[in-house]
N, C-alpha and C positions, 0 to 999 in steps of 0.2 A: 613874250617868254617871261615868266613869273621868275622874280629873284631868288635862286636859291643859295643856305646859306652855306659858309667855307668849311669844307671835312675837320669834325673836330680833332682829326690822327693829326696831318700834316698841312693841315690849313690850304691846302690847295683848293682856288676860284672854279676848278673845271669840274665841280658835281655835276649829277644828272639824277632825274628821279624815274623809276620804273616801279610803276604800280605804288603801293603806301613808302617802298623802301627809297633813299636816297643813297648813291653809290659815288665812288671816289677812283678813278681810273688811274690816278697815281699812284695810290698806297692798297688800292681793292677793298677798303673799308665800307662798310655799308650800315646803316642806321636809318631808324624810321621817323618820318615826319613828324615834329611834335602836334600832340592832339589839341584843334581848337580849345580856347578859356570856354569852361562850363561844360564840356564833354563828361561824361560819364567815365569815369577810371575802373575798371576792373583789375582785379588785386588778388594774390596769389593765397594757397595756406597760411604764409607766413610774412604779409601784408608785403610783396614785391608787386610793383604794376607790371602788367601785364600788356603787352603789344602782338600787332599780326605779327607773324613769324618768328615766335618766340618758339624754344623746345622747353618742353613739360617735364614734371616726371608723377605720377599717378601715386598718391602717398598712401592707397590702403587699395582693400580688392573691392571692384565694384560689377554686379553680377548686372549683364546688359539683358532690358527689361526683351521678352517675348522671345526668347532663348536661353538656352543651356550655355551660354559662352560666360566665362567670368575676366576683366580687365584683372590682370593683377598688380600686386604690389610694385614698384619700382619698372614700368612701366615706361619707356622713352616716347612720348607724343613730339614728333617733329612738325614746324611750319602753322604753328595753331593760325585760327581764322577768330576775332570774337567777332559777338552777334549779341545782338540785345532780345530779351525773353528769358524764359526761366532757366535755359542751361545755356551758359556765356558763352562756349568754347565748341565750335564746329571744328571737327579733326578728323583725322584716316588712320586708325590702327593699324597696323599689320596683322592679317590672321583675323580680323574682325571685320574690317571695314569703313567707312564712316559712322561716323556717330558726334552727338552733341556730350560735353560735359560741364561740370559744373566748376567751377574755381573755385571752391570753396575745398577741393578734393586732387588739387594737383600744386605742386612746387614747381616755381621757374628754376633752371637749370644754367 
């Protein structure tokens, strides 16, 4: 069993980790593993790092390619996924669907 470390809320030894996120059954806090040294950082509109299961918010309207459908402004992206390639952010709209985006066109929340 890999050492995990102490919930930074209430310092409590009884973490557990479930998929990227590490959880605290004490206080119900949850935060994500820090990313290996030399990892690639992806980084927000307004230079905030960016993690899996962060919520988004879509800072202009972006018309999604081979459809009539357009993302708009102020937008709530929940649970994002990144992904390495040319659009960082694998997500689920409502009303749209999946689709990839770009971080260079959403703010962390």
């Amino acid at each position: 069993m890999p050492d995990l470390p102490a919930c930074p809320e209430c310092e409590s030894v009884l973490t557990y980790q479930d998929g990227p996120m590490l959880i605290c059954p004490e206080c119900g806090h949850e935060w994500t593993v820090a990313a290996p040294a030399g990892a690639k950082v992806i980084k927000d509109s307004v230079g905030k790092a960016l993690t899996d299961g962060d919520t988004v918010t879509v800072i202009k309207d972006l018309k999604v390619k081979g459809s009539s459908l357009v993302v708009k402004r102020g937008t709530k992206v929940k649970n994002i996924r990144l992904v390495d390639g040319d659009h960082d952010i694998d997500c689920k709209i409502d009303g749209i669907g999946a689709m990839g985006l770009k971080s260079e066109f959403v703010k962390k929340v």
